[in-house]
N, C-alpha and C positions, 0 to 999 in steps of 0.2 A: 197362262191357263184361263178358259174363258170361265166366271163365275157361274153355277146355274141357279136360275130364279128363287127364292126364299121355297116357294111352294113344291119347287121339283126337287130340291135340291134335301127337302123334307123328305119327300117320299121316297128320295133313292137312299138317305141315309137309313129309313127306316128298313128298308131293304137290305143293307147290311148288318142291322143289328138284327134281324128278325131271321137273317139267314146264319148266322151262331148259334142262334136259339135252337132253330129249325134242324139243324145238323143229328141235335139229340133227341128232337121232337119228331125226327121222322127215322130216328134209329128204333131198331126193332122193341118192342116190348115198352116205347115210349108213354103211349098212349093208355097204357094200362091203369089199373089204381093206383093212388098215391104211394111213391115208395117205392115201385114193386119195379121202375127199370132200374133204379139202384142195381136192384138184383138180378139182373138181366146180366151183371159183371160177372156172375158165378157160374155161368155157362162156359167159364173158359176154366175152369176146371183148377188142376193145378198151376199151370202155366199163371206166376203171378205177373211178369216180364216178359215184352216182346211188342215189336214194332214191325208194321205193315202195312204194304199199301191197299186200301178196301174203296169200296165203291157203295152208296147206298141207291137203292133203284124202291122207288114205291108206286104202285098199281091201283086203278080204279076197279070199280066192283066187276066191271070187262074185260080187266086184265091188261088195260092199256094202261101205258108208261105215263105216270104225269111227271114224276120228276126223277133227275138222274145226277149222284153229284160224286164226284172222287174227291180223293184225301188221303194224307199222310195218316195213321192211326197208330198212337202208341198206349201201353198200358206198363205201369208200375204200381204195383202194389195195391190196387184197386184205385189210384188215380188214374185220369184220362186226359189222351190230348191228340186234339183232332187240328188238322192243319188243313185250311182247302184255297181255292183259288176262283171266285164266285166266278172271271170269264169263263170258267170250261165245267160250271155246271149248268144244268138243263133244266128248265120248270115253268109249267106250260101258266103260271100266277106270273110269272115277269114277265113285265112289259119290254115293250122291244127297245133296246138300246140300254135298258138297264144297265148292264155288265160294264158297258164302255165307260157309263158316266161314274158307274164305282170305281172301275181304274183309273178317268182322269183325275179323281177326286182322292186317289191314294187309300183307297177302301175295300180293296177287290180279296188282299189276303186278308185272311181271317183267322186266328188261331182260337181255338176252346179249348179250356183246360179247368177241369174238374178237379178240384183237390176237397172229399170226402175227411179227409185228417182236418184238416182246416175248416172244416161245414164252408168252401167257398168255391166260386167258381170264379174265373177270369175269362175276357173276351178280351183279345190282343189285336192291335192293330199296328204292323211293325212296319209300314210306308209311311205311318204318321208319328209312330211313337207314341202311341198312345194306349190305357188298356180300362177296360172297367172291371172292377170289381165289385162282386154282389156275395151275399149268402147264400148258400143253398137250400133248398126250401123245407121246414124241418121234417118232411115225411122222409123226403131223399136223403136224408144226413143222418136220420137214424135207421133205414133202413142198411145204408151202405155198410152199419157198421153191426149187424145180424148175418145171422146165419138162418137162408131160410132153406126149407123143405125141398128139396128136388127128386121127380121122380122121373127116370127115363125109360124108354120103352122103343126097344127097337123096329126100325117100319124094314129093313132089310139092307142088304149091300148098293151102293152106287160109285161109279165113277165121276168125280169133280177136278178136272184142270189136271188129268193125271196124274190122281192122286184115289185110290182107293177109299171109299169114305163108308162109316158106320150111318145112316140116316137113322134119326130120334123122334121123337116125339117127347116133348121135355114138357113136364109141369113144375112150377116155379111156386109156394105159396109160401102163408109168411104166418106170424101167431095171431093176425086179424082175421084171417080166414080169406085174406085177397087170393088173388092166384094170377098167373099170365100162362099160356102155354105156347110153345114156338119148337119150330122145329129145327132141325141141327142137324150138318154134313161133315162127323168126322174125324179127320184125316189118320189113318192108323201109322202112317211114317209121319207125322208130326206131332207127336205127345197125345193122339186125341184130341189135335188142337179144331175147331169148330170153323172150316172155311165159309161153311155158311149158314146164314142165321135166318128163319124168315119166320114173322109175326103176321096174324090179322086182327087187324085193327078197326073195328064195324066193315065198311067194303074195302077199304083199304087192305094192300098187301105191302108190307116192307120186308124187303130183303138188303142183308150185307154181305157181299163176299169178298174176303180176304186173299191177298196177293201177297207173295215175296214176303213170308213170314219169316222173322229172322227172333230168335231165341233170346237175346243180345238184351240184358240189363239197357233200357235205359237212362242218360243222365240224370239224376234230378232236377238238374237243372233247366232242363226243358219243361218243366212242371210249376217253375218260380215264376214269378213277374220279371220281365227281362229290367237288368239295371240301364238308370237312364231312363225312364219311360215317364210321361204324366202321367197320373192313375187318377182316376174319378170312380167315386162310389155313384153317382148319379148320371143314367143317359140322358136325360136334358142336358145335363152340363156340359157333357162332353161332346155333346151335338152341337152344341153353342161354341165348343172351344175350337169344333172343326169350324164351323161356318166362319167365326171371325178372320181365321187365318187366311183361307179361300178366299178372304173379301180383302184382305191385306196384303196378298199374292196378287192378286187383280189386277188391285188399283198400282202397281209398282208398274204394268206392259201396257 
């Protein structure tokens, strides 16, 4: 494996952490006040369990596509876990060749996983075995575990991916007086499950839509720290635990 230089080898790692981050930072309702995408989980109504394939697409104030990223998305109990694959996302901020140099670097999957019960979040990296974990930040941790205000307001009938859908108009607020409002597509043959979700966010537009919803509890155990794994509470640290190994792989060809 060829080493890349200290300097590049920074910026593509920071590209994979900053693309976990980003996964939730550019899910709809992110951007809002402190707290208030916690609550963005309550859009899904009763449905506490279920996993899907979704897509996040976010838009410039023209309506042009700046970024486009798929993923596995599952939900249990108000935790979250998003599984993506940075080669076959799209984002007009990465430089070219990005993707490749996370894949030769064993960096490319990304798993995020939000555990609300625990106030933590994990960012998994299962090419390297490795994962970090942080707190979640105390607005989101105590929001997650409120019951905020919703009020929905029908915009009329639509068709999504043949599927009959109620479109919403949803206001989101909390006992601060925050609010987020987004709009929602739906599905009346799926629980009233919401195939799609779209915020704006200053000029920004985020949208997620949901694919191959399936009802199906899942594991817990996809929601754990996989056994076997380094963990680090610190990404310096763990950016240092990649680089040594990548320079100890090197020097071995």
């Amino acid at each position: 494996m060829k080493v890349p230089k200290l300097a590049v080898f920074i910026r593509i790692f920071t590209l994979a952490g900053l693309a976990a981050f980003n996964v939730f930072a550019q899910m709809p309702g992110a951007g809002s006040p402190a707290g208030m995408s916690a609550a963005m989980v309550k859009l899904f109504g009763d449905v506490k369990a279920f996993s899907a394939k979704a897509e996040v697409q976010v838009l410039d104030g023209s309506q042009k596509e700046m970024a486009r990223m798929p993923m596995d998305f599952a939900l249990l109990d108000g935790s979250i876990r998003v599984e993506m694959d940075m080669t076959q996302v799209k984002n007009n901020t990465m430089p070219p060749g990005a993707a490749a140099q996370l894949k030769q670097m064993g960096m490319a999957q990304i798993i995020s996983v939000v555990r609300p019960d625990k106030k933590l979040i994990y960012v998994i990296y299962p090419e390297q075995k490795i994962l970090l974990s942080m707190a979640m930040p105390k607005e989101e941790a105590e929001a997650a575990q409120k019951t905020p205000k919703i009020q929905k307001t029908s915009l009329g009938k639509e068709t999504l991916d043949g599927h009959d859908c109620t479109k919403f108009k949803v206001l989101i607020s909390d006992e601060q007086g925050n609010s987020v409002q987004a709009t929602t597509w739906n599905a009346a043959d799926l629980k009233d499950f919401p195939l799609q979700i779209q915020t704006q966010e200053k000029e920004a537009t985020s949208i997620v839509r949901f694919k191959q919803v399936q009802f199906v509890k899942p594991d817990l155990k996809q929601f754990e720290p996989p056994a076997g794994y380094t963990q680090y509470t610190n990404q310096w640290e763990l950016q240092q635990a990649v680089m040594k190994k990548m320079m100890a792989e090197g020097g071995k060809k």
